[in-house]
Structures are given as C-alpha cells and as structure tokens.
C-alpha positions in Angstrom: 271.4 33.3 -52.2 273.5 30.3 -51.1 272.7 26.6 -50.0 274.3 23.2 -49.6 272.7 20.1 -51.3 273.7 17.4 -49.6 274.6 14.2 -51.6 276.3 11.0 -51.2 276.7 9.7 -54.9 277.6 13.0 -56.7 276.5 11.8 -60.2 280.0 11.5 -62.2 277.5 12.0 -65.7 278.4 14.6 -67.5 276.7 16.8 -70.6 279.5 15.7 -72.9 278.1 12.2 -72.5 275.6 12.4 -75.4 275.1 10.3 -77.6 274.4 10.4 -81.7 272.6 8.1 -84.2 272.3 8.5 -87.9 268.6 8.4 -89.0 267.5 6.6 -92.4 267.9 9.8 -93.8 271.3 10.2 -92.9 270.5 13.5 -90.3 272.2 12.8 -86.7 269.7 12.5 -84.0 271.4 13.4 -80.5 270.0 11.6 -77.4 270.8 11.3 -73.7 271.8 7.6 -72.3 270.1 6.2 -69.5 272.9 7.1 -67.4 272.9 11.0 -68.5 269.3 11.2 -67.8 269.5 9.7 -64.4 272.4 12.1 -63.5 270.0 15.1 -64.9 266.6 13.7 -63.3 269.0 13.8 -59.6 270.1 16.7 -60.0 267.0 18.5 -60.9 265.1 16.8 -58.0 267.6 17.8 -55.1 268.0 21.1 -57.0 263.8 22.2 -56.8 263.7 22.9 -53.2 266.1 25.9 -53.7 264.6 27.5 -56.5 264.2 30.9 -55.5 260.5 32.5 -56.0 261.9 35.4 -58.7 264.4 34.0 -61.5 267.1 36.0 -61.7 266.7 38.3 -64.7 270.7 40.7 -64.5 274.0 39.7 -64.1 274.7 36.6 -62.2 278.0 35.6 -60.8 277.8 31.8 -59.8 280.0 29.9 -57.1 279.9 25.9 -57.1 281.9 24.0 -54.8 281.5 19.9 -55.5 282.1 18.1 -52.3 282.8 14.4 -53.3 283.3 11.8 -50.3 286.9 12.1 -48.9 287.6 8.3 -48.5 291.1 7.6 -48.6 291.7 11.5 -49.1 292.2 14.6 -46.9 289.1 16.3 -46.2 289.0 19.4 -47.6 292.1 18.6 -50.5 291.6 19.4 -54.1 290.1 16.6 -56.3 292.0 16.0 -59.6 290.2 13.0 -60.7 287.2 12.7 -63.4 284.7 14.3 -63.9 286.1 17.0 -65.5 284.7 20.8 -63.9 283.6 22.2 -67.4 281.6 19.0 -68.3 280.0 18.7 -64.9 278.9 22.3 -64.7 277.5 22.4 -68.2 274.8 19.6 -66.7 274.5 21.4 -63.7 273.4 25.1 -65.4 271.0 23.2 -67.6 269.7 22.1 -64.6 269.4 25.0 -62.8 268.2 26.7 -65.8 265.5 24.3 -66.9 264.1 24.4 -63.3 263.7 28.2 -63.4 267.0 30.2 -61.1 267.6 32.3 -63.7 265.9 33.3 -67.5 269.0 32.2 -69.6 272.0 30.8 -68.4 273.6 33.3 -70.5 273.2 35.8 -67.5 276.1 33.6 -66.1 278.9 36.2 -66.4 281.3 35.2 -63.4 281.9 31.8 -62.6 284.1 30.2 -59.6 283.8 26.5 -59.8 286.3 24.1 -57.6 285.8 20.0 -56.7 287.1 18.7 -53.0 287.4 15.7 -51.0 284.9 16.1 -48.2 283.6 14.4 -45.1 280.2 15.7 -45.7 279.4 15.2 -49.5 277.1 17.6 -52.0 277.1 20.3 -53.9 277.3 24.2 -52.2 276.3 27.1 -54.5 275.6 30.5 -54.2 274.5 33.3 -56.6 275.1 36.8 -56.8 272.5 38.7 -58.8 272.6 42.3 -59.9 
C-alpha cells in the first residue's frame, strides 16, 4: 500500500523530545511536553484515514519520503536541516503502530527514509508486506 498525506506544517517534534522528572521517591517519571503530544495527536489524526483494514502481521519493508515546504529551496533538493530522520521516524512508527498498520513495529525489517524540499508538502509512505 502507498499514500501521500498532505501537510503544510510538518510537525518538527520529535520522540527524543521527552522529558523526565524525579518523583519524591527519587524514581524518574518520563512524560511528553505539550509540544510532543501535539506533534503525536497530528500525526495520528492525518494518519487514521489510511489505516488499512488487516494490520500487517509478516515482514514489512517501509518507505517514508518527508516533503517539507521548499521556500527559498529547489523543489525536490535534499533537506539537511533539523529534524533529524531517526528521531522523526521513531514518532512516526509509534504512530502508525498505535493506530493499528501493523502488530509490532518490530515487523519493520527494511526501512528507506529520505526528507526534501517540496512544492507540495506531507508525508508519502508505502509498505511492502510479506
């Protein structure tokens, strides 16, 4: 399956942006900023309409293409600024996971993830199942 989610404000939140507190106890309690949340609650909303009816429960091979708005830039040139891919797509998978595409995101066994200037902003993914 494939699809393009289209998206102006590609949120720049990423996983690694938890947060930790130390309880009375002295145990770390790990929470999620406003700002994570947001980026998570976005991404899981424009994510739902493409959830596909059967998760996927083999092999998946996963391709993510980040299309961020090309301003200044040449559409269709790599983008080398923050955030970084691993962070973003660690957000993304949770996502995706949590919202049912697959059982486990451990099923993830291939993964070909790239971030461009673009005319048309989003996010394009496609999944390969076995």
């Amino acid at each position: 399956m494939e699809f393009f989610v289209p998206m102006k404000d590609i949120p720049n939140t990423t996983h690694q942006q938890k947060k930790v507190t130390v309880a009375k106890n002295g145990k770390p309690i790990f929470y999620e900023p406003a700002e994570l949340k947001a980026a998570r609650e976005k991404l899981t909303a424009h994510l739902a309409k493409f959830v596909p009816e059967t998760k996927f429960k083999k092999l998946v091979i996963l391709q993510v293409k980040w299309l961020y708005p090309n301003g200044d830039h040449e559409n269709g040139s790599y983008k080398t600024t923050k955030p970084d891919l691993d962070n973003m797509m660690k957000l993304l998978q949770d996502c995706m996971t949590d919202l049912g595409f697959w059982e486990d995101d451990r099923l993830i066994a291939g993964l070909h993830v790239e971030k461009f200037w673009s005319e048309v902003p989003g996010i394009y993914i496609k999944i390969e199942g076995a």
